[in-house]
C-alpha positions, 0 to 999 in steps of 0.5 A: 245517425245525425250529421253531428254525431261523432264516428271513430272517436278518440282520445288524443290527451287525457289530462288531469283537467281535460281530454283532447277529443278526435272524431270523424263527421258526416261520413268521416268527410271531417274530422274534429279534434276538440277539449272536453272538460268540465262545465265551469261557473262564474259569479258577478258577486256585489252589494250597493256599493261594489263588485268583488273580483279576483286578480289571478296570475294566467300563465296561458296568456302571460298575464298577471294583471286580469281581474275576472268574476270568481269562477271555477270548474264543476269538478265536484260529482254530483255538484250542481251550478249554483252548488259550485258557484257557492263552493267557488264563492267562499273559496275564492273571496271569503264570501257567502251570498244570500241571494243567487240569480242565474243569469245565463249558460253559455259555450265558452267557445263552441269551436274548440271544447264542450265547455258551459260556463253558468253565470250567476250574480250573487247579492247579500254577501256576508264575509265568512272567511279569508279571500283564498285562505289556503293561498292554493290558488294565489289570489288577490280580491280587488273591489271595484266601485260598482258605479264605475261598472262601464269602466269595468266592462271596458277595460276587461279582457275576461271572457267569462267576466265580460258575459258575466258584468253585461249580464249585470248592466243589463240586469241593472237596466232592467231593474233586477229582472234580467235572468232566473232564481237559482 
């Protein structure tokens, strides 16, 4: 038995989106109490010109003013990534895309939940539908001039949105070649 695997575990919440986890470490010298939710997606979506984000109210930080990448949580089963990115692409901003990159995977925050977040830049867009057609999720799709991708970066407080625009930057640098085809 490794030092990681979980002894005694338990579920302490069990929510429509997550689960509270608690479970005893290394001989039940720790216990650890994390969230256990769904993989999530984020997509950097842009043309020659733009990048397409959302303004989205965020009740847990009191905050109605943060433009993030679209993203949403892998909550489809059997959905894959890039399938989800798809889904949440349309969705969000009324968009498909005809070339997806995956940029990254990472741990949103490895010391409190399970989480990856796969990050995909999404280039080709074609305007299939209304931004959040349904008004489900209460959305604002804003523009942003690509050329002012620095200022972007430097103003943003969004965890996923700042992994996912770097990611971009660097991509930029690189000449398109900075992570795999999805």
């Amino acid at each position: 038995m490794s030092k990681l695997d979980p002894e005694n575990e338990q579920v302490v919440y069990d929510g429509p989106r997550f689960k509270i986890r608690r479970a005893e470490f290394r001989g039940g010298e720790r216990t650890r109490e994390w969230v256990d939710t769904p993989d999530a997606v984020a997509i950097v979506a842009y043309d020659d010109e733009n990048l397409y984000l959302i303004r989205q109210a965020r009740e847990a930080i009191g905050r109605d003013d943060t433009l993030e990448v679209p993203a949403g949580l892998m909550d489809v089963e059997g959905e894959s990534p890039v399938e989800t990115a798809k889904r949440e692409l349309r969705e969000e901003i009324g968009m498909e895309a005809a070339d997806w990159l995956h940029a990254t995977t990472y741990f949103s925050s490895s010391g409190y939940t399970n989480e990856q977040v796969h990050v995909f830049l999404a280039t080709g867009l074609t305007k299939v539908a209304e931004p959040d057609a349904d008004a489900e999720e209460g959305l604002d799709l804003v523009t942003w001039p690509l050329a002012d991708l620095d200022g972007l970066i430097d103003g943003n407080v969004d965890a996923k949105s700042l992994v996912g625009l770097l990611w971009l930057q660097r991509a930029r640098e690189l000449g398109g070649a900075a992570g795999q085809g999805a």
